[in-house]
DSSP file (Angstrom, degrees, kcal/mol; ACC not computed):
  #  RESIDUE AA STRUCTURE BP1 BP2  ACC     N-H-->O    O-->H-N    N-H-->O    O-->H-N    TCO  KAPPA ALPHA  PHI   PSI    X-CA   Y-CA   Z-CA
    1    1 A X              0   0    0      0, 0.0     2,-0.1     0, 0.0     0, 0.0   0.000 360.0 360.0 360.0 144.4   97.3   32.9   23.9
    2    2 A X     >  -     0   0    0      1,-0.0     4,-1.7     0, 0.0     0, 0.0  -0.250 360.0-102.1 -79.6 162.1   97.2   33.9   20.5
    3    3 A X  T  4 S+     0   0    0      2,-0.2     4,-0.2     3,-0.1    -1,-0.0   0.779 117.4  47.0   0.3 -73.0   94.6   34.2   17.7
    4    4 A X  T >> S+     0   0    0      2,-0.2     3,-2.8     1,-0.2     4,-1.6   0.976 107.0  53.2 -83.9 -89.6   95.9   31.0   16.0
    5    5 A X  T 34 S+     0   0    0      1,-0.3     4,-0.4     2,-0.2    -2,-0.2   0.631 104.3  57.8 -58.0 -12.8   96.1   28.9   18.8
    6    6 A X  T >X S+     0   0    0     -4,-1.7     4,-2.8     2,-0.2     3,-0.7   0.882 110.9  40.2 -42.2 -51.0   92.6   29.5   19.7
    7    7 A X  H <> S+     0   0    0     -3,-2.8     4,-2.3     1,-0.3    -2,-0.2   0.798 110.7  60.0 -82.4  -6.8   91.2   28.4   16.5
    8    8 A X  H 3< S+     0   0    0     -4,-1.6    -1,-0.3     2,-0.2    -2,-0.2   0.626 107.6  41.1 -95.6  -9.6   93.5   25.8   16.6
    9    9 A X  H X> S+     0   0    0     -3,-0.7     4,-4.5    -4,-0.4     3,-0.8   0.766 112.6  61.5 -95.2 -48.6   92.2   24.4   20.0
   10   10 A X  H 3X S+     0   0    0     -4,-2.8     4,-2.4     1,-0.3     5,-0.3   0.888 107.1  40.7 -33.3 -58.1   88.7   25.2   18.4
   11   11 A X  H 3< S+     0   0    0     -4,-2.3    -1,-0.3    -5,-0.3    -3,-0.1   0.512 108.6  60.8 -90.8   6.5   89.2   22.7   15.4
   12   12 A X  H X> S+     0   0    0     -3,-0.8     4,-1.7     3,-0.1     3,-1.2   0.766 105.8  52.6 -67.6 -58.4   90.7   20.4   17.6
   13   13 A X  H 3X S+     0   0    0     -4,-4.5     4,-4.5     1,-0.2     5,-0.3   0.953 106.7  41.7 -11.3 -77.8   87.5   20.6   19.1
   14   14 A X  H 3< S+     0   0    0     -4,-2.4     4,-0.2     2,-0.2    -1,-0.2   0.709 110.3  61.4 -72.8  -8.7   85.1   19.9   16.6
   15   15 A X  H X> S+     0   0    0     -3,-1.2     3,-4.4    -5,-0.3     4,-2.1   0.870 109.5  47.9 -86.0 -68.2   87.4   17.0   15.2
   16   16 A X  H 3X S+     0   0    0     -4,-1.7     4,-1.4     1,-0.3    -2,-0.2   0.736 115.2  37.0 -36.5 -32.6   86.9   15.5   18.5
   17   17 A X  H 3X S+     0   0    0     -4,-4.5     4,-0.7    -5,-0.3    -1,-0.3   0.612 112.8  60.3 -98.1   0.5   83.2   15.7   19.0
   18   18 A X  H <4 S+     0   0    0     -3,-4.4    -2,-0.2    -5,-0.3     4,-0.2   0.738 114.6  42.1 -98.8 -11.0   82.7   14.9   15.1
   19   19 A X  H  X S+     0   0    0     -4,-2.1     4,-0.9     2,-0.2     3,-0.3   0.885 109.7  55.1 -70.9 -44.8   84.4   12.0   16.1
   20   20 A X  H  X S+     0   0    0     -4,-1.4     4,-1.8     2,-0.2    -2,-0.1   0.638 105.9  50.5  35.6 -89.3   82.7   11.5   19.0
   21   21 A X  H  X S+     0   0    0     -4,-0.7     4,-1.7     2,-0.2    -2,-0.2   0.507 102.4  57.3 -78.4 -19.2   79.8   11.5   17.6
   22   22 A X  H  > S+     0   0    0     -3,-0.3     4,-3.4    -4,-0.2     5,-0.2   0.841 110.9  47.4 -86.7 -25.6   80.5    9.0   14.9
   23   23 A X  H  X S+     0   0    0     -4,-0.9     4,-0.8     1,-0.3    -2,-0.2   0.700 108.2  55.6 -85.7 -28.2   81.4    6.5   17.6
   24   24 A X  H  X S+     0   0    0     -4,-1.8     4,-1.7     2,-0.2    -1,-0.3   0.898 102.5  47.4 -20.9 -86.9   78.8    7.3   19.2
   25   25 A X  H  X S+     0   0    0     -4,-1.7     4,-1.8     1,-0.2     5,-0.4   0.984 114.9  55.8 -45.3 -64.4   76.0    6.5   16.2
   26   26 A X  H  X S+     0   0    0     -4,-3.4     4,-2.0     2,-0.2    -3,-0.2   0.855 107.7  46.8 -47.1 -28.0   78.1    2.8   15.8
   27   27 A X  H  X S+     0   0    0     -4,-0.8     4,-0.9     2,-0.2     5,-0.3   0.937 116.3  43.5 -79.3 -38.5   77.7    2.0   19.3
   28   28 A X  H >X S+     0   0    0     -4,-1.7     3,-2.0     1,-0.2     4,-1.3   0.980 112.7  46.9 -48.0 -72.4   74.3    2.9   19.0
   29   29 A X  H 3X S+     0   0    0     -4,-1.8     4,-1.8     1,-0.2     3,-0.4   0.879 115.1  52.1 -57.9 -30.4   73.6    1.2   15.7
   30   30 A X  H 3X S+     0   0    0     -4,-2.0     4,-0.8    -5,-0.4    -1,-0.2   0.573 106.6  58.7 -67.5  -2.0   75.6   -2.0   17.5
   31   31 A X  H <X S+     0   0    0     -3,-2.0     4,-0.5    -4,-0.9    -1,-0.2   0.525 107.6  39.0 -86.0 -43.4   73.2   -1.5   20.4
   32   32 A X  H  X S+     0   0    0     -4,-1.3     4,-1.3    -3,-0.4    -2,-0.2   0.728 110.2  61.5-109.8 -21.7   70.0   -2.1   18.3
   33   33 A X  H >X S+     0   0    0     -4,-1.8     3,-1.8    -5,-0.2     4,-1.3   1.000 108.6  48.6 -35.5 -79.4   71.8   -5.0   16.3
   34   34 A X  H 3X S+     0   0    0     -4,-0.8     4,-0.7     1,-0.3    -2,-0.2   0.416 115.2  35.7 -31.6 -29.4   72.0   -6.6   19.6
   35   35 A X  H 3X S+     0   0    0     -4,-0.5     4,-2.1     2,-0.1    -1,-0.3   0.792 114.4  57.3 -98.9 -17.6   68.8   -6.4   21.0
   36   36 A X  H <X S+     0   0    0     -3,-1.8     4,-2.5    -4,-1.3    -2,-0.2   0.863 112.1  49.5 -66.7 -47.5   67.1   -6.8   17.4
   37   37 A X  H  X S+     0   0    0     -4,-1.3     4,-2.5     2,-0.2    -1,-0.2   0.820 111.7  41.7 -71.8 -23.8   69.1  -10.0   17.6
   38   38 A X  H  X S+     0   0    0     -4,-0.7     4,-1.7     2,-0.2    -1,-0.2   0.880 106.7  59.5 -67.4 -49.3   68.1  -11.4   21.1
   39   39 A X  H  X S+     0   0    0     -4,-2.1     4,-2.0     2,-0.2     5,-0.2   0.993 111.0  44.8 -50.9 -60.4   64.3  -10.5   20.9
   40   40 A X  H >X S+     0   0    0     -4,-2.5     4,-1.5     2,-0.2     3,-0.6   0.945 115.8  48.8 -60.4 -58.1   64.6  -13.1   17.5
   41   41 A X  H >X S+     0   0    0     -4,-2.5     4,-2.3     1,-0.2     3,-1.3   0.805 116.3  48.6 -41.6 -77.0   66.9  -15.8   20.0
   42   42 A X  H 3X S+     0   0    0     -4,-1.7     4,-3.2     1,-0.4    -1,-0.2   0.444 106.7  47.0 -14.7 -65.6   64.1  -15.3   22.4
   43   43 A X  H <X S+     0   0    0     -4,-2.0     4,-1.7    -3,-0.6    -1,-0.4   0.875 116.1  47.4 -70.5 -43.3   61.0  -15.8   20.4
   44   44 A X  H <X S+     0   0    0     -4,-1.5     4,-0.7    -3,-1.3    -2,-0.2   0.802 110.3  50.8 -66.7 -21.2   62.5  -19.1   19.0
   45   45 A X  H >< S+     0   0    0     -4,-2.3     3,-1.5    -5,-0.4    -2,-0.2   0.995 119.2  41.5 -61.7 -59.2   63.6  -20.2   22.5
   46   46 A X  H >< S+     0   0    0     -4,-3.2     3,-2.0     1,-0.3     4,-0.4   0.798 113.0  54.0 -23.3 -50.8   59.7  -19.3   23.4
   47   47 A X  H 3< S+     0   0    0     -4,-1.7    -1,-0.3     1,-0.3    -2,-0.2   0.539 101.0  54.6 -80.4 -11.4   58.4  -20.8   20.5
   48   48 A X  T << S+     0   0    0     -3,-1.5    -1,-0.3    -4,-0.7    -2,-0.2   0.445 104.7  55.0-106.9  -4.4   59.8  -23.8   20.9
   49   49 A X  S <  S+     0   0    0     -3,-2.0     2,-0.2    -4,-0.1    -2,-0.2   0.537  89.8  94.7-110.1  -7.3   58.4  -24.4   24.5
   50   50 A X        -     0   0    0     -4,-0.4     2,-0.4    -3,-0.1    -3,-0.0  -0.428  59.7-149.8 -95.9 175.0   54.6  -23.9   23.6
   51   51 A X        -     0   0    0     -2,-0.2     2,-0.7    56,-0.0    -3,-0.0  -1.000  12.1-125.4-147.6 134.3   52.6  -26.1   22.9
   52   52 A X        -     0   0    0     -2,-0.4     2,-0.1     2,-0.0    55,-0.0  -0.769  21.2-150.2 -93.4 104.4   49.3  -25.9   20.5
   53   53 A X        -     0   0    0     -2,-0.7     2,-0.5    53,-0.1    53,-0.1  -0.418  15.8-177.3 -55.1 134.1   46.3  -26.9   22.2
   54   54 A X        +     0   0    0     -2,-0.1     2,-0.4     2,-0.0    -2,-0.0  -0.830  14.3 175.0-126.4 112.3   43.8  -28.4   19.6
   55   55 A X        -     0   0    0     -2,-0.5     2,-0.2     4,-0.0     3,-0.1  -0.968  31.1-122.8 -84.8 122.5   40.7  -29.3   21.9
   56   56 A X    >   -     0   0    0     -2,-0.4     3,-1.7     1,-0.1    25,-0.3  -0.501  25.9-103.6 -96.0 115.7   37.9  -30.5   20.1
   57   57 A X  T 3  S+     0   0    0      1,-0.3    25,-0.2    -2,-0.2    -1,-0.1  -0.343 112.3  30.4 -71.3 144.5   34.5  -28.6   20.4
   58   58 A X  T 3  S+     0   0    0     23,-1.1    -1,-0.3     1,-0.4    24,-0.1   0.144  86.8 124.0  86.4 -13.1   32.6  -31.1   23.0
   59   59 A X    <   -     0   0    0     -3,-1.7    22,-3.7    21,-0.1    -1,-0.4  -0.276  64.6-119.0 -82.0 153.1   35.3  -32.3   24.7
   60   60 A X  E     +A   80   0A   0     20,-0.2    52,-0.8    52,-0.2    20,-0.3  -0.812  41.4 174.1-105.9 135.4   35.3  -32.0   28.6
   61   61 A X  E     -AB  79 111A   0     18,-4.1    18,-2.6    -2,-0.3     2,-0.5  -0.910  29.2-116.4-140.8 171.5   38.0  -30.0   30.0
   62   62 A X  E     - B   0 110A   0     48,-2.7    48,-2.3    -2,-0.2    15,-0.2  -0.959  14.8-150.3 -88.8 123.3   39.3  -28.6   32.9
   63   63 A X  E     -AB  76 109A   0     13,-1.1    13,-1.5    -2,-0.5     2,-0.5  -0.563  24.7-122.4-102.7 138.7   39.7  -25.0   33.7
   64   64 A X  E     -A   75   0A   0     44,-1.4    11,-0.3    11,-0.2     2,-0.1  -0.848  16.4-122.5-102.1 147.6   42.7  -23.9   36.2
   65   65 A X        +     0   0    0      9,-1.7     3,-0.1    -2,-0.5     7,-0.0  -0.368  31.0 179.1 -22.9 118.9   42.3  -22.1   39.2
   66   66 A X  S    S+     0   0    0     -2,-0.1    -1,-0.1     1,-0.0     8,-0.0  -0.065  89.1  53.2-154.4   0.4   45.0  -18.6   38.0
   67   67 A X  S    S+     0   0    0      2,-0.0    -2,-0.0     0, 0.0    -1,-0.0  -0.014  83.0 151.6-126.0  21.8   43.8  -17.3   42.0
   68   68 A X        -     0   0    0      6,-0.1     2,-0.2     1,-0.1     6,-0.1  -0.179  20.1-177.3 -89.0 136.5   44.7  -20.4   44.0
   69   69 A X    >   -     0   0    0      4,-0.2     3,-1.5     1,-0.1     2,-0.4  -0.471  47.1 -49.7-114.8-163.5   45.6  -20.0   47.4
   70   70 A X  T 3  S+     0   0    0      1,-0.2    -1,-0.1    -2,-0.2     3,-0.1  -0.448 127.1   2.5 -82.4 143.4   46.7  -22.0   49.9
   71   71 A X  T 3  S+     0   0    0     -2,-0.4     2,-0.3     1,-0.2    -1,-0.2   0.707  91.3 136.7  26.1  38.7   44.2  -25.0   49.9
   72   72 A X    <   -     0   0    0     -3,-1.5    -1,-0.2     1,-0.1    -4,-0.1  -0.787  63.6-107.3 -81.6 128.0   42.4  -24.0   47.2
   73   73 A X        -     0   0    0     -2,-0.3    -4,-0.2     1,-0.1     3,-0.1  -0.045  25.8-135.9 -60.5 173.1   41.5  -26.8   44.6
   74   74 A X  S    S+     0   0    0      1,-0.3    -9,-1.7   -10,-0.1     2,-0.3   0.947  76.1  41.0 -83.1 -55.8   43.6  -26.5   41.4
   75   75 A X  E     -A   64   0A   0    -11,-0.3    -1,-0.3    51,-0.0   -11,-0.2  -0.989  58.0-157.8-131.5 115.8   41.0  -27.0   38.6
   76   76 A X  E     +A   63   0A   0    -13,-1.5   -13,-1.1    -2,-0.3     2,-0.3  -0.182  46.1  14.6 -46.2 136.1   37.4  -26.0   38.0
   77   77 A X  E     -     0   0A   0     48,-2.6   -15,-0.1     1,-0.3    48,-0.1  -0.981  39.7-132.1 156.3-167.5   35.6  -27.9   35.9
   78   78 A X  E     +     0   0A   0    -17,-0.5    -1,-0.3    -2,-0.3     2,-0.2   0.695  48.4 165.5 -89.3-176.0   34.4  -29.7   34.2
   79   79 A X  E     -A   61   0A   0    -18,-2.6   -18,-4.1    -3,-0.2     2,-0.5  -0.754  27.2-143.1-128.8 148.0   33.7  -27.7   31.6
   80   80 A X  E     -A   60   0A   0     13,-3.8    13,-0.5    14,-0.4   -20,-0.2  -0.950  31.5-118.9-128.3 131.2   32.5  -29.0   27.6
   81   81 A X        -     0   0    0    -22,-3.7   -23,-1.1    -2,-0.5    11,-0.3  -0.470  29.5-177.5 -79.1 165.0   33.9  -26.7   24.9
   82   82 A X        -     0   0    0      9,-1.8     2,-0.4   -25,-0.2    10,-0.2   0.257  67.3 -11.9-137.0 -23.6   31.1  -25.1   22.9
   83   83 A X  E     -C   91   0B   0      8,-0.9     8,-0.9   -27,-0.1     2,-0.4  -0.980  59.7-152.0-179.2 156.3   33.5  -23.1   20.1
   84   84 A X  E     -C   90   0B   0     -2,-0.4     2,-0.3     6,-0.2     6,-0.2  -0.822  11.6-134.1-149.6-160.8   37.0  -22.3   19.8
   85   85 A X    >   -     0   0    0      4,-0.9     3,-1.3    -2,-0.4     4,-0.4  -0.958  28.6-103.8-166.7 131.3   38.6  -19.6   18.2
   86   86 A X  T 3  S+     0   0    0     -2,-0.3    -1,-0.0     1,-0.2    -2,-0.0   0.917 118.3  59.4 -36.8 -43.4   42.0  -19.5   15.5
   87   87 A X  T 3  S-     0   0    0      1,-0.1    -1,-0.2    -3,-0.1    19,-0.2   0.320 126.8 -94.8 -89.3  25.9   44.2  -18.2   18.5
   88   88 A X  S <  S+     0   0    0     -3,-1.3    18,-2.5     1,-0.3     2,-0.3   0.939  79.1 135.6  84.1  52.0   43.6  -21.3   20.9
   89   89 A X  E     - D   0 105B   0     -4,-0.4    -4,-0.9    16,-0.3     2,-0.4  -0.916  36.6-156.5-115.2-176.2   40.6  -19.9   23.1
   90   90 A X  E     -CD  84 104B   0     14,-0.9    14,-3.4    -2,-0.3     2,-0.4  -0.736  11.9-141.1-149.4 135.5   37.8  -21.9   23.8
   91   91 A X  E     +C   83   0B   0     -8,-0.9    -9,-1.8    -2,-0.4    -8,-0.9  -0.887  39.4 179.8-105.3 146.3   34.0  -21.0   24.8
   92   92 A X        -     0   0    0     -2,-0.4     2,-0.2   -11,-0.3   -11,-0.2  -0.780  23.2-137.4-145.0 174.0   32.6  -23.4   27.5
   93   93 A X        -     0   0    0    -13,-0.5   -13,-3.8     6,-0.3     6,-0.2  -0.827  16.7-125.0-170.4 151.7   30.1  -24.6   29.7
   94   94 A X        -     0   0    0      4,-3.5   -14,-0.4    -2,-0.2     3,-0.2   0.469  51.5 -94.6 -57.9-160.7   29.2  -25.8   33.0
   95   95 A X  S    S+     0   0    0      1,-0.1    -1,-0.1   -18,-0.1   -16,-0.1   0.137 125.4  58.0 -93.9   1.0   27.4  -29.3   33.4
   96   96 A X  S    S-     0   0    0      2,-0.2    -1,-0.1    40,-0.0    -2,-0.1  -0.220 121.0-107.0-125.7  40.7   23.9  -27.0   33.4
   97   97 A X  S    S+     0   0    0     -3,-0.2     2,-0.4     1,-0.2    -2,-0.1   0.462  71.1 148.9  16.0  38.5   24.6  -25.6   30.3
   98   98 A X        -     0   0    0      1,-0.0    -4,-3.5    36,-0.0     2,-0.5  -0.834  39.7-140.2-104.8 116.7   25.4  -22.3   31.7
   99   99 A X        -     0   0    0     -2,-0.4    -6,-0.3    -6,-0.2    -1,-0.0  -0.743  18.9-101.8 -92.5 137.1   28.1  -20.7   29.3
  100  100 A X        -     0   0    0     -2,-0.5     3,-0.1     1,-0.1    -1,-0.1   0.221  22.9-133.3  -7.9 154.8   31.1  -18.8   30.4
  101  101 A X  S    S+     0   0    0      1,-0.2     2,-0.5     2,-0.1    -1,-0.1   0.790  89.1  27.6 -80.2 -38.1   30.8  -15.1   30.0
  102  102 A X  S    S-     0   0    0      1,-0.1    -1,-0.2   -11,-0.0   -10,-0.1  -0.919  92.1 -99.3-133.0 130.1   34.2  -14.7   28.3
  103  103 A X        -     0   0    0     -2,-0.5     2,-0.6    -3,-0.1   -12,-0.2   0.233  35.9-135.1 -44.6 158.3   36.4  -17.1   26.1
  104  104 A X  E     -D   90   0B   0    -14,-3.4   -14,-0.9    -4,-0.1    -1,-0.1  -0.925  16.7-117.8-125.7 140.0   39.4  -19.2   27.8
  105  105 A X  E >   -D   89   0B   0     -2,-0.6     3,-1.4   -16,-0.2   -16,-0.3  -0.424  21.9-119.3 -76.7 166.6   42.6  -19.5   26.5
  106  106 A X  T 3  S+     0   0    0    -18,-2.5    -1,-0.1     1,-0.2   -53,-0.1   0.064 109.9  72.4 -88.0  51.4   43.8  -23.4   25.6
  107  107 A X  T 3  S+     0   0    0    -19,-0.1    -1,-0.2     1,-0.1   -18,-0.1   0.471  97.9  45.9-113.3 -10.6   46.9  -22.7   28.2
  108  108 A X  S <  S+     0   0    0     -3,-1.4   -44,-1.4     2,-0.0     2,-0.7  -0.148 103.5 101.5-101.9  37.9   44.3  -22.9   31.2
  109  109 A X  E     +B   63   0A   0    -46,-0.2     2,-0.4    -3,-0.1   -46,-0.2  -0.845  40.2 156.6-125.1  71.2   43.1  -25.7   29.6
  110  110 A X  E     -B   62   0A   0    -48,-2.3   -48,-2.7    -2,-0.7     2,-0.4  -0.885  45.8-105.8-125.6 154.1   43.6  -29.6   30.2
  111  111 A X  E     -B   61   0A   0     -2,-0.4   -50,-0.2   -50,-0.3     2,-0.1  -0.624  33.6-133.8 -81.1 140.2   41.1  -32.5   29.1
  112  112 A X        -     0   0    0    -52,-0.8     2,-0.4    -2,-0.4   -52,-0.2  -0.263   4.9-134.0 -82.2 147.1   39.3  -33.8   31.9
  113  113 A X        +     0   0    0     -2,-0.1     2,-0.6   -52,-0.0   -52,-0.0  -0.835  37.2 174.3-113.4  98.9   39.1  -37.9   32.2
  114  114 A X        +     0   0    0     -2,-0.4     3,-0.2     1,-0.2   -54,-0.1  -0.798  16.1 177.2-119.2 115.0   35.2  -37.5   33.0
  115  115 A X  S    S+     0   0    0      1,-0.6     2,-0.3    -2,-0.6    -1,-0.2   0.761  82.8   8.8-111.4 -17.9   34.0  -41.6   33.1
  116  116 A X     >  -     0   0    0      1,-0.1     4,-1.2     2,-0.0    -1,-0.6  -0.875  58.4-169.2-140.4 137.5   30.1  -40.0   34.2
  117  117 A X  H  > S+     0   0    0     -2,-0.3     4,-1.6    -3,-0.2    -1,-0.1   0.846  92.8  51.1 -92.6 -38.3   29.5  -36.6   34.1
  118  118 A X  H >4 S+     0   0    0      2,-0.2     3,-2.2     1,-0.2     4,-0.3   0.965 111.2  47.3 -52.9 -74.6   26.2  -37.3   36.0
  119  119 A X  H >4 S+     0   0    0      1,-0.3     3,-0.7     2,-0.1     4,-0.3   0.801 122.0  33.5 -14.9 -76.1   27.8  -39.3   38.7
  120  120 A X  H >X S+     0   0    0     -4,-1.2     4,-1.0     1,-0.2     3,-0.5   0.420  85.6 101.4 -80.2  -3.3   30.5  -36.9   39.3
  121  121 A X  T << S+     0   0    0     -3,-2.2    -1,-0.2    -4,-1.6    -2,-0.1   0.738  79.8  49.1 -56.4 -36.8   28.9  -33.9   38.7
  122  122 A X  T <4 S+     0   0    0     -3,-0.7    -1,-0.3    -4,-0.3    -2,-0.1   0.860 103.2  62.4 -67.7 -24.5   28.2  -32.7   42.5
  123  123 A X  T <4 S+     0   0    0     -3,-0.5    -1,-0.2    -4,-0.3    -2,-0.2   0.866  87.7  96.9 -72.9 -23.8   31.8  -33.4   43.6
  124  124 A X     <  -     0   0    0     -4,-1.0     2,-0.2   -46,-0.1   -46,-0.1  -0.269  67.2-135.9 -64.0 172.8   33.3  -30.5   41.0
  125  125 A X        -     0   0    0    -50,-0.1   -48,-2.6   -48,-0.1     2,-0.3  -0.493  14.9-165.2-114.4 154.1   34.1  -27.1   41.9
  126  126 A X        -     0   0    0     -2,-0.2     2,-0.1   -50,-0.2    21,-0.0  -0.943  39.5 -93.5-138.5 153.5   33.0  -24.1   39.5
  127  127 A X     >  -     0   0    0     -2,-0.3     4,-2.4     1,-0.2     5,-0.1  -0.427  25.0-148.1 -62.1 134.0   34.7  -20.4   40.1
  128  128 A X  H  > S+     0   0    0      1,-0.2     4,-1.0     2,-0.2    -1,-0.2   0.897 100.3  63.7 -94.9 -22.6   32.4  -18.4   42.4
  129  129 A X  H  4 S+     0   0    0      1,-0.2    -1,-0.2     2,-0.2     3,-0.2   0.955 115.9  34.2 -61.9 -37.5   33.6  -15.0   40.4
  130  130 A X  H  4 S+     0   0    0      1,-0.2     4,-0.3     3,-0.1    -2,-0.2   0.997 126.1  41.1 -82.3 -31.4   31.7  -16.9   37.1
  131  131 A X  H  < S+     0   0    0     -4,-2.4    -1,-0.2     2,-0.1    -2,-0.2   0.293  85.2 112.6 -89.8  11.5   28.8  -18.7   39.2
  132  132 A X  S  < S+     0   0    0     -4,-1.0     2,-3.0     1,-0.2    14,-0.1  -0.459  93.3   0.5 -80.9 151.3   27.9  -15.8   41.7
  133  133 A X  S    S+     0   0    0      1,-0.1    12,-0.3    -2,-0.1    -1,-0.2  -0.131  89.9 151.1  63.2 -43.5   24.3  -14.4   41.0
  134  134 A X        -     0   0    0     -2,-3.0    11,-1.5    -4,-0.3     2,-0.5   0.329  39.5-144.0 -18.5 143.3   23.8  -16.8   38.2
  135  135 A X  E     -E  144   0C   0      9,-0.2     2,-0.2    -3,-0.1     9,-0.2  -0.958  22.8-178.5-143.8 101.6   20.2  -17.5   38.1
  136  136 A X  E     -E  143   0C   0      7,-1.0     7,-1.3    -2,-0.5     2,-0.7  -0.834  29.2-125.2 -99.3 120.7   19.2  -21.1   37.2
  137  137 A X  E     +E  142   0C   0     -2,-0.2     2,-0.9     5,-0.2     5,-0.2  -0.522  35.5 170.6 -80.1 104.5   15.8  -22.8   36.8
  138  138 A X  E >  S-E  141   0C   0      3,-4.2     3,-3.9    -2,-0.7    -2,-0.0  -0.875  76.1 -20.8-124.7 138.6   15.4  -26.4   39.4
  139  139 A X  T 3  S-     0   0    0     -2,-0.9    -1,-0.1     1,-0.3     3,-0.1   0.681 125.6 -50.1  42.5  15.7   12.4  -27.8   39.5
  140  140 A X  T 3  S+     0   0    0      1,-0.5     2,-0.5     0, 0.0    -1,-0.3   0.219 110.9  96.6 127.0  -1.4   10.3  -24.8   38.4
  141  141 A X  E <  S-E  138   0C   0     -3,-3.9    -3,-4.2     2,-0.0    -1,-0.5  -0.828  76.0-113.5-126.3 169.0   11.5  -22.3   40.4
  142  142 A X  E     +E  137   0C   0     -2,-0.5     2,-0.3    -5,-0.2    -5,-0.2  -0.658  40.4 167.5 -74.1 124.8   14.2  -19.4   40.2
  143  143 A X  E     -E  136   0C   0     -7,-1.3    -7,-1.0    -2,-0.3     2,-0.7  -0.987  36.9-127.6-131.8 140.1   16.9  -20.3   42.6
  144  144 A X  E     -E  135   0C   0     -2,-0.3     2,-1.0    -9,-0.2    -9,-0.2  -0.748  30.9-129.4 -91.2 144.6   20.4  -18.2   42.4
  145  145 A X        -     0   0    0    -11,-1.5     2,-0.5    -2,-0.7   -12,-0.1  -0.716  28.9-175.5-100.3 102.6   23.4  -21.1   42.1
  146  146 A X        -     0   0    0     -2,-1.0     2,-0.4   -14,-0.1   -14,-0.1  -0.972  22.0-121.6 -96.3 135.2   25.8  -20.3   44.6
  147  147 A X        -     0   0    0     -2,-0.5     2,-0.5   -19,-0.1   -22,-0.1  -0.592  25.3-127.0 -67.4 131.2   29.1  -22.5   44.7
  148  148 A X              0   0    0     -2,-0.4   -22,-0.1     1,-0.2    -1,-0.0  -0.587 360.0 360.0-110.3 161.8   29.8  -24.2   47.6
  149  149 A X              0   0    0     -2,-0.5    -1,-0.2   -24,-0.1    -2,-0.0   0.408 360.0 360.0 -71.0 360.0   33.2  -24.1   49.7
């Protein structure tokens, strides 16, 4: 092979990879169109499926069970909001005015139909991860509130 037809396989080259390379960036940029555009389908499909708790501070609610096993109750509770938050969580307390450590979102969240809280109070369930150790005053003495099974 000559000279000439070297360079001439050489700029054949470089036309091919600068080509290449444009087709390349467009698939790319048609790449990030496409996913820019699905994430926006996405969030309006989402968005259209939630639903904005407004709970009322005082209102009695139930908190769900997010560890349920097999014949494990569903819902803890109830529970009386105490404070709520702009982004739909919720501060709470028991029926012994013992508040949550940690806010709840309103998506574990349903209002309770509570017709006496006294009445019914022994028959609820509370989450033994918030009520373990809890340390409660009855009748003058220190007792630690276990939940029972």
């Amino acid at each position: 092979m000559s000279d000439l037809d070297e360079i001439k396989n050489l700029d054949a080259l470089n036309d091919y990879r600068k080509i290449s390379i444009k087709e390349l960036l467009n698939n790319r940029e048609i790449a990030k169109n496409n996913v820019t555009r699905k994430a926006i389908d996405n969030s309006q499909r989402i968005g259209k499926s939630i639903k904005n708790r407004n709970i009322d501070v005082g209102t009695q609610v139930l908190l769900r069970n997010e560890n349920k096993k097999k014949l494990d109750i569903q819902w803890y509770g109830p529970f009386e909001v105490v404070s709520k938050t702009e982004k739909s969580t919720y501060k709470l307390k028991d029926n012994k005015g013992n508040e949550l450590p940690n806010f709840v979102h309103g998506n574990r969240l349903k209002i309770a139909n509570v017709s006496d809280q006294n009445k019914n109070a022994k028959e609820w369930k509370y989450p033994k991860n918030i009520m373990r150790g809890r340390i409660t005053l009855e009748d003058g003495v220190n007792v630690t509130n276990i939940c029972s099974e």
